[in-house]
Backbone bond lengths (Angstrom), bond angles and torsions (degrees), N, CA, C in turn:
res aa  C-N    CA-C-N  psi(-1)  N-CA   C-N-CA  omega(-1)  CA-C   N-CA-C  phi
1 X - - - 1.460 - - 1.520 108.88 -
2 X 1.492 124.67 108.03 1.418 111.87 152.57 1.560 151.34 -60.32
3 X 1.041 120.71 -140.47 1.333 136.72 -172.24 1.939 90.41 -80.02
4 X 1.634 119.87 126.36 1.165 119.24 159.87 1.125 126.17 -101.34
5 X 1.577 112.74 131.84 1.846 110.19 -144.31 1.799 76.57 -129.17
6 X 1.377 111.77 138.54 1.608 134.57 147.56 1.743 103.53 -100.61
7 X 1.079 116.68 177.51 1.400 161.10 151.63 1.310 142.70 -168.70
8 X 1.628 95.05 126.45 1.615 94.15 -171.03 1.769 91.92 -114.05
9 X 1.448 83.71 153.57 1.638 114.32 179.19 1.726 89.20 94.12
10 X 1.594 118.05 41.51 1.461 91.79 165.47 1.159 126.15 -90.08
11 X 1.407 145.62 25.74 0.943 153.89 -154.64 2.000 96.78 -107.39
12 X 1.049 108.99 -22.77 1.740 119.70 176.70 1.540 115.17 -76.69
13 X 1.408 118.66 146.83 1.135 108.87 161.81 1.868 137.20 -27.84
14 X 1.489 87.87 -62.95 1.547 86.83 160.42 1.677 128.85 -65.34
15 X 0.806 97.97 -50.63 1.685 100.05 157.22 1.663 127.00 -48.59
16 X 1.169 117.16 -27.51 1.322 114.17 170.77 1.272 110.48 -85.87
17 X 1.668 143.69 -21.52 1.197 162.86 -95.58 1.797 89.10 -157.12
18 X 1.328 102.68 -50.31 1.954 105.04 172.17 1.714 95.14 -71.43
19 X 1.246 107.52 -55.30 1.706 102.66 -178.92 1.596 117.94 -24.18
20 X 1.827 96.96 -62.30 1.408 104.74 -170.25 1.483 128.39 -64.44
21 X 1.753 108.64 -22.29 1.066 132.11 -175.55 1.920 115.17 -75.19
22 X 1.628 107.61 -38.26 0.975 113.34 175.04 1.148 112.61 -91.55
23 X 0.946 155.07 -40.86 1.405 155.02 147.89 1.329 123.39 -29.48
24 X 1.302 122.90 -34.50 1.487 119.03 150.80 1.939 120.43 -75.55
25 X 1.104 124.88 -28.83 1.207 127.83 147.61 1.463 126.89 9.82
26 X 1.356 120.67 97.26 1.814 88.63 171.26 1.377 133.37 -93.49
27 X 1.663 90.69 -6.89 1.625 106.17 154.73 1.225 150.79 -90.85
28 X 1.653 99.67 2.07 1.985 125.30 -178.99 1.324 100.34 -104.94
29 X 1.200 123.60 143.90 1.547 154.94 -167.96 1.597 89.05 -116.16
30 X 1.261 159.67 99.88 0.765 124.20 153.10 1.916 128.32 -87.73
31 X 0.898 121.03 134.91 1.359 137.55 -167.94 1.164 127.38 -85.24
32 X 1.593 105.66 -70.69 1.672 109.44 168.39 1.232 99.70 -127.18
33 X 2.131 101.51 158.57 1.258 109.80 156.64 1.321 113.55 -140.13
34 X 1.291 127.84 129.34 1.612 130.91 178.44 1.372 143.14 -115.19
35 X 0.669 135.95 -165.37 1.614 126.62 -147.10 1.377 99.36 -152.45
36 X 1.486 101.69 -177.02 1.636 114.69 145.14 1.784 109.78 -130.80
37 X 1.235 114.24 -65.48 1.629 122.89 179.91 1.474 106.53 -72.46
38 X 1.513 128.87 -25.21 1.183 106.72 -153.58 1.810 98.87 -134.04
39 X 1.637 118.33 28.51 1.254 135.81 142.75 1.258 113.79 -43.46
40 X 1.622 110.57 128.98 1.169 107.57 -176.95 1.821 99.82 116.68
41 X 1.301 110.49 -76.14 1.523 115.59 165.44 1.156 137.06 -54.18
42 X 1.449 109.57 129.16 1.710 113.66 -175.74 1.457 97.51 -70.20
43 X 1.610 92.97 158.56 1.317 115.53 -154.35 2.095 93.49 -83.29
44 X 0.859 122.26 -17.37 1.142 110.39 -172.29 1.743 114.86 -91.29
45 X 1.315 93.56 -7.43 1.691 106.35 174.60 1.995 109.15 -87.97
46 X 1.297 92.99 -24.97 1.648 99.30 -179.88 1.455 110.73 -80.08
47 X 1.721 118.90 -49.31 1.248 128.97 176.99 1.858 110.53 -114.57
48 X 1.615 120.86 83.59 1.394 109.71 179.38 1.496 140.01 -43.43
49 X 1.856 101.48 -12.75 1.092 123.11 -166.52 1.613 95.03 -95.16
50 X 1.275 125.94 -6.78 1.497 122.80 164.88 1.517 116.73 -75.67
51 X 1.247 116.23 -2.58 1.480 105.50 -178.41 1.672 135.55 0.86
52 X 0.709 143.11 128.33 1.771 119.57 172.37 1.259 114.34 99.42
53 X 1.354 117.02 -35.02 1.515 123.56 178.27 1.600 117.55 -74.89
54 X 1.044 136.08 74.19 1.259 158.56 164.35 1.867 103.32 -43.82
55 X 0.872 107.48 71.15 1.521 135.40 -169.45 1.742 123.95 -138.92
56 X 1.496 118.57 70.08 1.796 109.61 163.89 1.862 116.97 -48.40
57 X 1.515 98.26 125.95 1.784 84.06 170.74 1.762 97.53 -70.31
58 X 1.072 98.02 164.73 1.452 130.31 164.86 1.270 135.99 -94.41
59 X 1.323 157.68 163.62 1.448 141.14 -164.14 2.004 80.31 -95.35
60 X 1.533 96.75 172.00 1.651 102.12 -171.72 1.545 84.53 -88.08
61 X 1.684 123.72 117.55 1.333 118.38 156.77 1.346 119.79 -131.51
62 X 1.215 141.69 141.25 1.697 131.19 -149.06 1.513 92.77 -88.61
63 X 2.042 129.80 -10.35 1.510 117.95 174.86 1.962 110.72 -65.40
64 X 1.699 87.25 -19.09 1.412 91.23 -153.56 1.699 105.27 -85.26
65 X 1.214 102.51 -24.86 1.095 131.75 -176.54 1.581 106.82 -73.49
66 X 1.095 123.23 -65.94 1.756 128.30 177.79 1.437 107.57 -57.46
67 X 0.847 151.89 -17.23 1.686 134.40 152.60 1.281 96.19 -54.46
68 X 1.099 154.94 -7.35 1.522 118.29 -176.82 2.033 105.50 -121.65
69 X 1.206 107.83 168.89 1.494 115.54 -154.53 1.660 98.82 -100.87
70 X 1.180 123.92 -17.18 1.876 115.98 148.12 1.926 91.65 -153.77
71 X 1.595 84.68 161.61 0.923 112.86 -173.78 1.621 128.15 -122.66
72 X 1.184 144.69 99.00 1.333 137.71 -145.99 1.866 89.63 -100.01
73 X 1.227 124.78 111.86 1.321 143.08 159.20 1.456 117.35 -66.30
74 X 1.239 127.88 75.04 2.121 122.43 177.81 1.709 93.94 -104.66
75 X 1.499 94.63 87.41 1.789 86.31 -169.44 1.854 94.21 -131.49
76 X 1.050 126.47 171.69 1.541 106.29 -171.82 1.359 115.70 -84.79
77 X 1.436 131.07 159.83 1.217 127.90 177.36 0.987 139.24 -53.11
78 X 1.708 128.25 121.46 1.359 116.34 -149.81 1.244 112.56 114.39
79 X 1.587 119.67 -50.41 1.652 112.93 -172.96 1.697 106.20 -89.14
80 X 0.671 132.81 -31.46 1.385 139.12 -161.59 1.452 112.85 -62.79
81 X 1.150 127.58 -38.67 1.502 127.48 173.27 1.165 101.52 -57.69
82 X 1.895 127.23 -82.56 1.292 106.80 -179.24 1.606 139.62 -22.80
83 X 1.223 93.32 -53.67 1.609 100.90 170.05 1.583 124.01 -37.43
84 X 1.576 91.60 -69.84 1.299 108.22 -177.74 1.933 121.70 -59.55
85 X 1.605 94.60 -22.30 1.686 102.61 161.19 1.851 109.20 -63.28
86 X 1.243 113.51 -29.43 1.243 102.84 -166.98 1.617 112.40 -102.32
87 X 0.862 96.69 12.11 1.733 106.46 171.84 1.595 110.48 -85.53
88 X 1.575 104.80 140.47 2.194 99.93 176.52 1.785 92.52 -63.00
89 X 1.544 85.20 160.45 1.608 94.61 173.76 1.257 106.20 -81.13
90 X 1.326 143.76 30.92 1.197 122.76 179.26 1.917 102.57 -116.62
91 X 0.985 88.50 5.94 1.840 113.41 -178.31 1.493 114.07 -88.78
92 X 1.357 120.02 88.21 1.595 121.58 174.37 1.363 102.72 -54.59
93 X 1.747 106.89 133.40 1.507 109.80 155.19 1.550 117.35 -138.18
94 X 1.260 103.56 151.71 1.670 124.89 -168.43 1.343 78.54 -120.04
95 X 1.961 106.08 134.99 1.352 116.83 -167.79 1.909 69.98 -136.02
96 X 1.232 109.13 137.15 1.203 119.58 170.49 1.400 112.98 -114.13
97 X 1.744 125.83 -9.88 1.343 130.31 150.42 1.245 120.12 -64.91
98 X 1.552 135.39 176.30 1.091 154.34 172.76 1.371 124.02 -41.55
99 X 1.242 106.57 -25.76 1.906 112.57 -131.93 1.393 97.29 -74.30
100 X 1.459 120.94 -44.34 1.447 116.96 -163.67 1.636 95.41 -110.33
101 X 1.750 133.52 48.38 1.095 129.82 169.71 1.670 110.89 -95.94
102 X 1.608 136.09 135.31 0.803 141.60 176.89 1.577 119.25 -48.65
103 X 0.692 117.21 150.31 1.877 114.15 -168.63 1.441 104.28 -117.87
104 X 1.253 128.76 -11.12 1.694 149.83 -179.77 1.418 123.45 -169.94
105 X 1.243 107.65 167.22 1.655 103.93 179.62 1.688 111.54 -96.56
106 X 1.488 116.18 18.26 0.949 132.36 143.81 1.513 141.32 -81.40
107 X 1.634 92.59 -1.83 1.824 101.29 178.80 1.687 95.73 -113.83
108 X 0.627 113.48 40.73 1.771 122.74 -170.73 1.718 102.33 -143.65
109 X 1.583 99.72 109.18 1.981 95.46 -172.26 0.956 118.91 -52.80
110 X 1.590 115.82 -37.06 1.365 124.79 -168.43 1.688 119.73 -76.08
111 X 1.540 105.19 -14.94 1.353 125.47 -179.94 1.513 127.74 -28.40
112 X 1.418 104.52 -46.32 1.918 124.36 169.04 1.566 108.50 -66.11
113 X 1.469 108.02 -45.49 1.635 89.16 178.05 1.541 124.60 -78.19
114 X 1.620 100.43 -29.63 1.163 102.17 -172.09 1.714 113.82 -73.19
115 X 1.358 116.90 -15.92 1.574 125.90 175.68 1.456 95.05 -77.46
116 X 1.443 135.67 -46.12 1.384 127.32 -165.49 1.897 103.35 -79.56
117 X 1.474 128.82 -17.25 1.388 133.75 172.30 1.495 107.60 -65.67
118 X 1.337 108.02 -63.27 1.307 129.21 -173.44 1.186 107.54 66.26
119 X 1.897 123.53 54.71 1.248 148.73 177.36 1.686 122.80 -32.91
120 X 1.220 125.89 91.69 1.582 106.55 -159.67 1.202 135.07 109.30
121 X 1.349 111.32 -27.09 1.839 132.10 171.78 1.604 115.82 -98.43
122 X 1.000 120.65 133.33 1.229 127.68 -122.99 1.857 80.68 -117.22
123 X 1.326 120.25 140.99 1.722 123.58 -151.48 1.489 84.55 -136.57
124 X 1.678 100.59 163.00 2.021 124.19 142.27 1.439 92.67 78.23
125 X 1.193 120.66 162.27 1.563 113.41 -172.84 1.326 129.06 -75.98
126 X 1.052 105.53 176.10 1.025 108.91 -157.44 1.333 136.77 125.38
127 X 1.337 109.55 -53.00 1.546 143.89 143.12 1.639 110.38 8.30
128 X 1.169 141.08 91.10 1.723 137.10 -175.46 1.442 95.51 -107.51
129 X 1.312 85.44 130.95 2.195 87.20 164.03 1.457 83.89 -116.90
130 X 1.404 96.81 156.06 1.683 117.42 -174.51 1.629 81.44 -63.86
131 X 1.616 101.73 143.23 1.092 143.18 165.49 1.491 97.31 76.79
132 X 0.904 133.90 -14.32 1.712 121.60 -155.34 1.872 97.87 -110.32
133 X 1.514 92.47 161.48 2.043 97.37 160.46 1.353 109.03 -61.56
134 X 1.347 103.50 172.46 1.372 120.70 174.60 1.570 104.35 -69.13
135 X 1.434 103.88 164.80 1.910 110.26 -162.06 1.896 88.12 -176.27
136 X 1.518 82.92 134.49 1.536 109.88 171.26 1.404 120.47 -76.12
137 X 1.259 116.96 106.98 2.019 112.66 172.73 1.321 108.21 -62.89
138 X 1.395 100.48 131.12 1.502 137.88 -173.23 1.600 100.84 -62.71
């Protein structure tokens, strides 16, 4: 038995798109998938290109949701935090909305060291910008 994967808001493009992705998987189980308007409906009537997937969405509920070991959130912006507050912490989630996106590299803890590393950017002379001499990063 692998990894047990839900998603709610599959009834969306992106949500049908996590469907297809986990479902080919050879390590995702997938378990649940939910909705809001179109709960109730099999998943292959919402997305035709799901064929085969023998899957009813579900209404979006965080009981339905916590049986599984992550959870991919494609739900619209705005809803997803709540949700994801009401999930046990032992429940991985991938929020593919907004809600938990950094707004600066000041809302990120690691943000001060990683500006003073400058991880990846290339330092000390040597340094060529197209067309120009060599020059020391500041």
């Amino acid at each position: 038995m692998g990894i047990r994967v839900a998603v709610a808001g599959a009834s969306g493009y992106a949500g049908g798109e996590l469907l297809r992705l986990v479902a080919g998987h050879p390590e995702f189980d997938l378990v649940a998938a939910t909705a809001h308007s179109q709960a109730g409906h099999r998943v292959d009537v919402v997305h035709p290109q799901l064929t085969g997937l023998d899957l009813v969405l579900g209404e979006t509920d965080p009981a339905i949701l916590a049986d599984a070991d992550l959870v991919f959130l494609a739900l619209p912006h705005g809803q997803s935090a709540a949700l994801a507050a009401q999930l046990p912490a032992a429940v991985r989630i991938v929020d593919l909305g907004a809600d938990h996106r950094l707004l600066g590299r000041r809302d990120h803890p690691g943000a001060r060291a990683a500006c003073r590393r400058r991880c990846g950017q290339p330092r000390g002379s040597g340094l060529r910008v197209p067309g120009g001499a060599p020059r020391d990063r500041p």
